[in-house]
VOTORDREN-299382 format. One record per residue (C-alpha): residue in three letters; x, y, z. Coordinates in pm, whole numbers, padded with zeros to 5 digits, always signed. Layout:
// residues N
ALAXYZ;...
// end
This chain:
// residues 486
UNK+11398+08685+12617;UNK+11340+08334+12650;UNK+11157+08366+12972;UNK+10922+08084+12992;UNK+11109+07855+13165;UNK+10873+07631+13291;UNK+10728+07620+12933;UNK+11097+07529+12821;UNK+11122+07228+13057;UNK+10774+07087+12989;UNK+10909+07006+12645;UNK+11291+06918+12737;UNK+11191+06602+12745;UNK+11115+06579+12411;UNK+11411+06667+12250;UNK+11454+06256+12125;UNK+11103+06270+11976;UNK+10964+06457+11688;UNK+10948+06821+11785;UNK+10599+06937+11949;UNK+10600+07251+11759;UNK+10867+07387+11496;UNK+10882+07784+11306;UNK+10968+07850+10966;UNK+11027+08193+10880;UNK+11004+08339+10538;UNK+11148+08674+10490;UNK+11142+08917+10139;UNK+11477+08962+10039;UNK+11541+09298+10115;UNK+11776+09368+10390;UNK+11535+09542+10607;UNK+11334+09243+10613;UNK+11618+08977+10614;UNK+11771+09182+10954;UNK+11393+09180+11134;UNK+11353+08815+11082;UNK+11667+08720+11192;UNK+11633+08904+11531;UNK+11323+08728+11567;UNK+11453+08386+11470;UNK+11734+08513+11759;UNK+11448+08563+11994;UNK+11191+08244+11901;UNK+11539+08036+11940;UNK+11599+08140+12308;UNK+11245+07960+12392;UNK+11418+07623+12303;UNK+11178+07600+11966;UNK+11376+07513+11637;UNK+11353+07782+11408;UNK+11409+07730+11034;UNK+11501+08013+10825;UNK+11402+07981+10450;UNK+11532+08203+10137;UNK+11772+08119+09821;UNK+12160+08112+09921;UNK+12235+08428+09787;UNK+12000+08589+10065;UNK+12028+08325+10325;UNK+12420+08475+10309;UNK+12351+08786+10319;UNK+12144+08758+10649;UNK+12408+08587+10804;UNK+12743+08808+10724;UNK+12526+09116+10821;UNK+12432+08997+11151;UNK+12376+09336+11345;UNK+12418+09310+11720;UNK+12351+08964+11739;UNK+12563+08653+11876;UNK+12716+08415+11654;UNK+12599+08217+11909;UNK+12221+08254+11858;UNK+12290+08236+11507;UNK+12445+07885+11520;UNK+12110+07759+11685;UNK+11907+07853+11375;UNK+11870+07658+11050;UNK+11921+07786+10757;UNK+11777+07604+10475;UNK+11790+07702+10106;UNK+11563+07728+09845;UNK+11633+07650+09464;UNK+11579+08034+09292;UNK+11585+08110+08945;UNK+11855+08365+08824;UNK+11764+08700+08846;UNK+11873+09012+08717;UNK+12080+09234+08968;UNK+12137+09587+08803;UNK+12361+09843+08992;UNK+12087+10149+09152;UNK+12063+10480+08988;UNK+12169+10750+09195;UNK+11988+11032+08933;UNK+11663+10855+08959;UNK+11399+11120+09047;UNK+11202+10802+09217;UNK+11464+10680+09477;UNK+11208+10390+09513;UNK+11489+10058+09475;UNK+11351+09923+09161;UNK+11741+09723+09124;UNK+11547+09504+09378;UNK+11267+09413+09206;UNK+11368+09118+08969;UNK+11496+08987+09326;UNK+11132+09042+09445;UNK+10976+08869+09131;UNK+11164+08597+09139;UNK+11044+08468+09488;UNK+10706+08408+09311;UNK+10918+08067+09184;UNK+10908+07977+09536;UNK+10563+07853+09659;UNK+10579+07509+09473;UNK+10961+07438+09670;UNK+10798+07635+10043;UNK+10468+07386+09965;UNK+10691+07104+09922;UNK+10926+07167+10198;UNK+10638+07264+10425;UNK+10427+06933+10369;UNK+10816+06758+10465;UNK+10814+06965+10781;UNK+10452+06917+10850;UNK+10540+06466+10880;UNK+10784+06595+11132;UNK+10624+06801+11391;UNK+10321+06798+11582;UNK+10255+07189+11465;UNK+10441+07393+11181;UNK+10416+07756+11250;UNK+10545+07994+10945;UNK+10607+08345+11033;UNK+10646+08545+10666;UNK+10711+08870+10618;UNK+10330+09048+10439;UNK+10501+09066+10084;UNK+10564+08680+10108;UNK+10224+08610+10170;UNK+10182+08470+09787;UNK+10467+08189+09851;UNK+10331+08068+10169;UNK+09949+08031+10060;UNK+09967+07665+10135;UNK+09965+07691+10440;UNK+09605+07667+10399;UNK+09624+07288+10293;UNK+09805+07156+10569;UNK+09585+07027+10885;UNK+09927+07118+11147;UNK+10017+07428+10980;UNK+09924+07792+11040;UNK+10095+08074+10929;UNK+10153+08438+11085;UNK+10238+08817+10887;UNK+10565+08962+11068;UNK+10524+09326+11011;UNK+10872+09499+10906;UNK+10709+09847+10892;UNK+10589+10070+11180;UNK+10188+10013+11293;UNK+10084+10413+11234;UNK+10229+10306+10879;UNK+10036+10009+10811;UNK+09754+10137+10902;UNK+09736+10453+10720;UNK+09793+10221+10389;UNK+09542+10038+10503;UNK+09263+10300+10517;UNK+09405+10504+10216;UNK+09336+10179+10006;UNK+08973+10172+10181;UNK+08940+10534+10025;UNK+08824+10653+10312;UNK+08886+10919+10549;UNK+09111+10840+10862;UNK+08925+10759+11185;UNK+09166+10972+11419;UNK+09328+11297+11309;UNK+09676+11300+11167;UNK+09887+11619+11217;UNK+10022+11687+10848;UNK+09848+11541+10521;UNK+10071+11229+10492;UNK+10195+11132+10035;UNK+10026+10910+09869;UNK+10153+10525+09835;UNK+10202+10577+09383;UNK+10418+10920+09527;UNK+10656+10720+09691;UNK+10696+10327+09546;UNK+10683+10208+09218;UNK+10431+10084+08992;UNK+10600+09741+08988;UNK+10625+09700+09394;UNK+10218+09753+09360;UNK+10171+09495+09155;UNK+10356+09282+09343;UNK+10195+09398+09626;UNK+09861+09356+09509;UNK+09944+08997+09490;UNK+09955+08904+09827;UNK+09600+09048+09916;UNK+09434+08730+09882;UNK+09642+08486+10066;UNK+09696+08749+10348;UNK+09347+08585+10418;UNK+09490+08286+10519;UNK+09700+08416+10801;UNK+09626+08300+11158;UNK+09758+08653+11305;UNK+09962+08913+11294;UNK+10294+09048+11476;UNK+10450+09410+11480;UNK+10796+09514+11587;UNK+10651+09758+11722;UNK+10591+09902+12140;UNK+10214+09949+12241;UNK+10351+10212+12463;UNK+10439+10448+12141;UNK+10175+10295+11864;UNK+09866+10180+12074;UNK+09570+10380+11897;UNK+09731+10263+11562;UNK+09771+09894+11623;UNK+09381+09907+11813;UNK+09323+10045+11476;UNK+09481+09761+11244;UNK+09248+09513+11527;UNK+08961+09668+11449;UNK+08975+09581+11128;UNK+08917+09202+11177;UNK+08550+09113+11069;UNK+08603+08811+11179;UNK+08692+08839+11522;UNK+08963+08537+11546;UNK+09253+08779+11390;UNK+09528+08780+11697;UNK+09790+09017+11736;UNK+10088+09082+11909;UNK+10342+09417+11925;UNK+10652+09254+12071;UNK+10913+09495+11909;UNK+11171+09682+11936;UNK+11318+09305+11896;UNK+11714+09403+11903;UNK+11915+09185+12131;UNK+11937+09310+12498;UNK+12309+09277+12460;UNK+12502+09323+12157;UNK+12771+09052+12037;UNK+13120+09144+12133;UNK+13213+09041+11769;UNK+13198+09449+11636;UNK+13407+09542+11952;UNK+13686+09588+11730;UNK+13490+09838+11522;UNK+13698+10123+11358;UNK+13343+10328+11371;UNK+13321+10227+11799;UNK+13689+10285+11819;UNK+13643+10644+11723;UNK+13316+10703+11887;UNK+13526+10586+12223;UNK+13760+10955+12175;UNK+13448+11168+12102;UNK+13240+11339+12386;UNK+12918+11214+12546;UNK+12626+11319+12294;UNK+12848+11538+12067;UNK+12852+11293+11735;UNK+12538+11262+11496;UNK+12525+10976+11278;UNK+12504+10998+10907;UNK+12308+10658+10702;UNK+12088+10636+10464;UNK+12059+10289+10482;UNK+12074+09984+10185;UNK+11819+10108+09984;UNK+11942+10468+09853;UNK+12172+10601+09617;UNK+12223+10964+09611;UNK+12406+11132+09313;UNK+12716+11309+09296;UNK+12585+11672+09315;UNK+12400+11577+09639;UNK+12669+11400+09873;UNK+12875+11689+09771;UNK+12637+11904+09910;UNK+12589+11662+10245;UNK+12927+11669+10280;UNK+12951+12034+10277;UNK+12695+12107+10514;UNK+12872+11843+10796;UNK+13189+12029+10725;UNK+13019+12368+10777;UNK+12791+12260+11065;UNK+13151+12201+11254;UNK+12933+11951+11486;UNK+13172+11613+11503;UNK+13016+11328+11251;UNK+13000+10969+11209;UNK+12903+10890+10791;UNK+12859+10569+10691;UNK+12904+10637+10284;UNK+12773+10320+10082;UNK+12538+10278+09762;UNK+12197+10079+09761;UNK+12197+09736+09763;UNK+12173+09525+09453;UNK+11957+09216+09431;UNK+12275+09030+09513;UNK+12493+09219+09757;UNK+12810+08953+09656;UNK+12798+09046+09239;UNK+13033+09241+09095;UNK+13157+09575+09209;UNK+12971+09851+09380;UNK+12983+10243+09326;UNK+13231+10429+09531;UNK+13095+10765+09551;UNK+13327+11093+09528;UNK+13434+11326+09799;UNK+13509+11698+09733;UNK+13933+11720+09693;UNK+14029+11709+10043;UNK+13776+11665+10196;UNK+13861+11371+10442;UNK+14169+11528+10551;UNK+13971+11886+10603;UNK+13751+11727+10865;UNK+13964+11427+10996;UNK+13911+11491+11403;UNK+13594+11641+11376;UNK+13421+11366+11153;UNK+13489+11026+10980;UNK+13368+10870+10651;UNK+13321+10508+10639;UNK+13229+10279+10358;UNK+13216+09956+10485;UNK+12899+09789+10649;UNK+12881+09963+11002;UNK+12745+09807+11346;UNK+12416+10050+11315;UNK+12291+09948+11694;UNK+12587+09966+11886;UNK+12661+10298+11718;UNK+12290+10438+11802;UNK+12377+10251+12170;UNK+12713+10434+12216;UNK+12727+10732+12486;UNK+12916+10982+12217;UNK+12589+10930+11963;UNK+12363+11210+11992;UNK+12171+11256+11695;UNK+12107+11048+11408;UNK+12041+11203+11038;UNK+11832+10911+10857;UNK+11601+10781+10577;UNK+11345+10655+10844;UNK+11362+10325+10778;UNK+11168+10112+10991;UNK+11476+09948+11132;UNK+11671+10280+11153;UNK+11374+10428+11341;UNK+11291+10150+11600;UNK+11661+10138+11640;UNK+11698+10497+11721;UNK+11339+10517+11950;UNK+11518+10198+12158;UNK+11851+10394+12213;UNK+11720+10691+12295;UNK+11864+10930+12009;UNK+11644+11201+11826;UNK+11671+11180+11464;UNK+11703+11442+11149;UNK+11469+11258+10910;UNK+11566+11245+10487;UNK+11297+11023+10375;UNK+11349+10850+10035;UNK+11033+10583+09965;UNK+10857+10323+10073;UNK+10705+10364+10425;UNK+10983+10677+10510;UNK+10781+10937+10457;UNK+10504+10806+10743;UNK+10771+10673+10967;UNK+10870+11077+10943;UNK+10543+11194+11009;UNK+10538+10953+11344;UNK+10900+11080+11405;UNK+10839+11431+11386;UNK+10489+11546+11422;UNK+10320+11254+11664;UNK+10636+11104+11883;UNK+10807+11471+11855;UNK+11151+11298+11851;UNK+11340+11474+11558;UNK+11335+11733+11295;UNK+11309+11716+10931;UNK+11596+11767+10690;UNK+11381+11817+10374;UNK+10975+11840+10383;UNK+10857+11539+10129;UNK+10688+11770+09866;UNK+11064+11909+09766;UNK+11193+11590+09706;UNK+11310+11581+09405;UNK+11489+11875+09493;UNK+11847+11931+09566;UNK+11913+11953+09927;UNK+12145+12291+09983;UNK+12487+12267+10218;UNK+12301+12569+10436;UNK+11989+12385+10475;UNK+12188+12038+10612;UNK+12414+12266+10776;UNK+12118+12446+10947;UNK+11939+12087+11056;UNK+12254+11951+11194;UNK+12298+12253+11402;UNK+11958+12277+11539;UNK+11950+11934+11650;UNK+12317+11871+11784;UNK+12353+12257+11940;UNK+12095+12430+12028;UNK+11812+12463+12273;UNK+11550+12297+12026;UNK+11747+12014+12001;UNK+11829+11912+12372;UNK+11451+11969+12416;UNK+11374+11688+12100;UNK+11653+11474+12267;UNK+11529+11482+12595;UNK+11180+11330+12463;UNK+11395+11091+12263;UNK+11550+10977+12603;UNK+11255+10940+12799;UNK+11071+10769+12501;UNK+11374+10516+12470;UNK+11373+10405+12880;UNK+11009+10339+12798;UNK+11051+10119+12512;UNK+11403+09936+12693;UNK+11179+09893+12947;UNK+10931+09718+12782;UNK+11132+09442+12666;UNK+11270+09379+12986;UNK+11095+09105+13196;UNK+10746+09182+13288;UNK+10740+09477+13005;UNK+10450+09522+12814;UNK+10660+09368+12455;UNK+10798+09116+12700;UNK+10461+08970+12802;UNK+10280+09012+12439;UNK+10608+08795+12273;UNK+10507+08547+12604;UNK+10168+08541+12494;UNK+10234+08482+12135;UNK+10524+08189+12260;UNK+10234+08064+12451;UNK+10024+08069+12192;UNK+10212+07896+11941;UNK+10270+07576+12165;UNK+09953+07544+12337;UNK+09831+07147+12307;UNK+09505+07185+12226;UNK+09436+07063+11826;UNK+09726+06900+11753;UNK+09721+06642+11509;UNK+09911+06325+11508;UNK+10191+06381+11305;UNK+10106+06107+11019;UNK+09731+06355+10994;UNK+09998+06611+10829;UNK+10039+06446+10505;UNK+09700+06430+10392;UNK+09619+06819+10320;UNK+09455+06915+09987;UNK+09681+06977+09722;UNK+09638+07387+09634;UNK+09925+07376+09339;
// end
């Protein structure tokens, strides 16, 4: 992006002085949530505003060795600045959990509740230094940031790492009310698909949510409109702003995955003719049922990409990780036809490749916005979390993929035949080329409104705009003298 240029000169002049306007973002340390941030720290940086990026080592690490499709480059401009955390617990996941709900993340979670003294602290130091101090959190950081509140050049924004149909069907389920517009299929409950513990911690951040100045969504208006005018109707207040500047992946990937074994083989396979097989960082699935995924690729004989890793722990560079089992054979069975890989794959420029076709999934947020931007239809495997909406949206409202196993049979065993069956129906046969034709269309709509003059383009403008207008900006010594809320 980065197309204000005029904007960008007005304050080139600057650059000697204390900074007109500076963002700190404050992402949950999940990698979902670290990867979303970081593209928008990517995007904020192109404007010529410094952009400080704010978690404990461990995570500040991780977001920087998984750098999806973005430039080193980009990445050098931001600053990374770490935050003391307390040890935490990082247990290996459970692949026979009936709940496939992370819960090895949650000491992680708990632990950033440590943080608001060290944010308030660094904030107030930021706040002598710049004439405005914008924080962008993600919602489920909302408790660390609360301070805001007590600093005169500060103001603090919700970055939205979930899809808008998602947020706001949460939103009116916790109202306890009926939904305003119809939804095609009766969508599970929030207790069916978290855990009691991510509630609570949830719960949490209610009350200083009330102390953000807006909201953002990486999310298109062009595919989530009556859903985000939902979530602005819902401001009593009137002042609430909003902006849906998503899908925020780079325009151009980084050359760095180039050398990709996963690209490398995509490059032999024909146009359309691979679908790709991740369940992303958060799920495990047990022995019994990658032997039965496995099966059904082998008998589906449509050619395969499968990115085979466990969940994430809490710290991604502890100790060893779980290799799962293969049936005997198995890799050599299908070698031509399909791949296994077990190493962290280049997700985008796989979904961008011309050999992708189809893209078998947990739904995701990133996954899905991903796959809407690239154009591929998905088979949707929802685990937790916001998955099982993001299918509904998939499926039933954006008609862009099929289901692989209906939510109410989750805890059961998914069958060889039945994955078999899916993978066929998408990848070869009428149905699908129908589903991926939509997916096509959908994804020139949404590429095109990123581009300049695009509807995401000119709402990220706006909120760039926004952020550096001059009106009510304090002298920089006002900063220091905000009441004390810890």
């Amino acid at each position: 992006m980065g197309s204000l240029t005029n904007h960008q000169n007005q304050h080139d002049d600057k650059s000697t002085e204390q900074p007109h306007v500076v963002v700190i973002i404050v992402p949950l340390p999940a990698q979902g949530h670290l990867n979303q941030l970081m593209q928008l720290s990517c995007l904020i940086t192109s404007y010529n505003i410094p952009v400080y990026y704010v978690g404990s080592a461990i995570h500040n690490r991780q977001a920087k060795v998984r750098i999806n499709g973005l430039s080193p480059h980009d990445i050098a401009k931001i600053h990374f600045h770490d935050l003391p955390t307390p040890s935490f617990a990082s247990p290996p996941p459970n692949p026979n959990s009936s709940n496939k709900f992370p819960s090895q993340l949650q000491p992680a979670f708990d632990a950033t509740l440590s943080l608001r003294q060290p944010i308030a602290t660094y904030l107030r130091d930021m706040s002598s230094k710049a004439n405005r101090v914008v924080v962008i959190h993600d919602l489920l950081m909302a408790v660390v940031v609360q301070d805001v509140a007590s600093i005169p050049n500060a103001e603090s924004y919700v970055f939205n790492c979930i899809s808008a149909f998602c947020q706001f069907s949460l939103n009116w389920e916790n109202k306890g009310i009926p939904f305003p517009i119809e939804i095609p299929k009766e969508l599970p409950s929030i207790e069916e698909s978290t855990s009691e513990e991510i509630r609570n911690f949830l719960a949490l951040q209610m009350e200083p949510l009330k102390y953000r100045a807006g909201d953002i969504y990486n999310t298109c208006r062009l595919t989530e409109a009556p859903y985000l005018d939902l979530l602005a109707s819902e401001d009593e207040t009137g002042n609430m702003k909003s902006w849906a500047i998503g899908p925020i992946l780079p325009t151009k990937f980084s050359s760095a995955n180039k050398s990709s074994k996963c690209l490398e083989w995509l490059d032999k396979q024909e146009t359309k003719s691979v679908i790709y097989v991740s369940f992303g960082t958060t799920t495990s699935l047990s022995d019994e049922q990658i032997e039965e995924l496995a099966l059904g690729l082998e008998q589906s004989k449509q050619r395969f990409l499968w990115v085979l890793r466990d969940a994430d722990k809490g710290n991604v560079f502890d100790g060893e990780v779980r290799r799962a089992k293969l049936p005997e054979g198995y890799e050599e069975r299908v070698k031509g036809v399909g791949t296994v890989v077990r190493d962290w794959a280049p997700q985008p420029e796989i979904l961008a490749h011309p050999s992708t076709g189809g893209f078998m999934s947990h739904c995701g947020w990133n996954s899905c916005i991903e796959s809407i931007k690239m154009g591929v239809p998905i088979a949707a495997w929802p685990m937790h979390s916001d998955q099982p909406r993001n299918t509904v949206l998939i499926t039933d409202i954006l008609k862009i993929g099929l289901v692989v196993r209906e939510w109410t049979r989750r805890e059961e065993l998914v069958k060889a035949s039945t994955i078999e069956n899916v993978v066929k129906r998408l990848m070869a046969s009428e149905e699908g080329n129908e589903i991926r034709k939509r997916a096509e269309e959908l994804g020139a709509t949404v590429r095109q409104a990123t581009e300049e003059g695009g509807m995401s383009r000119v709402e990220f403008d706006s909120f760039i705009v926004h952020i550096t207008r001059d009106n009510d900006l304090l002298p920089i010594s006002s900063a220091q003298h905000g009441t004390q809320l810890i």
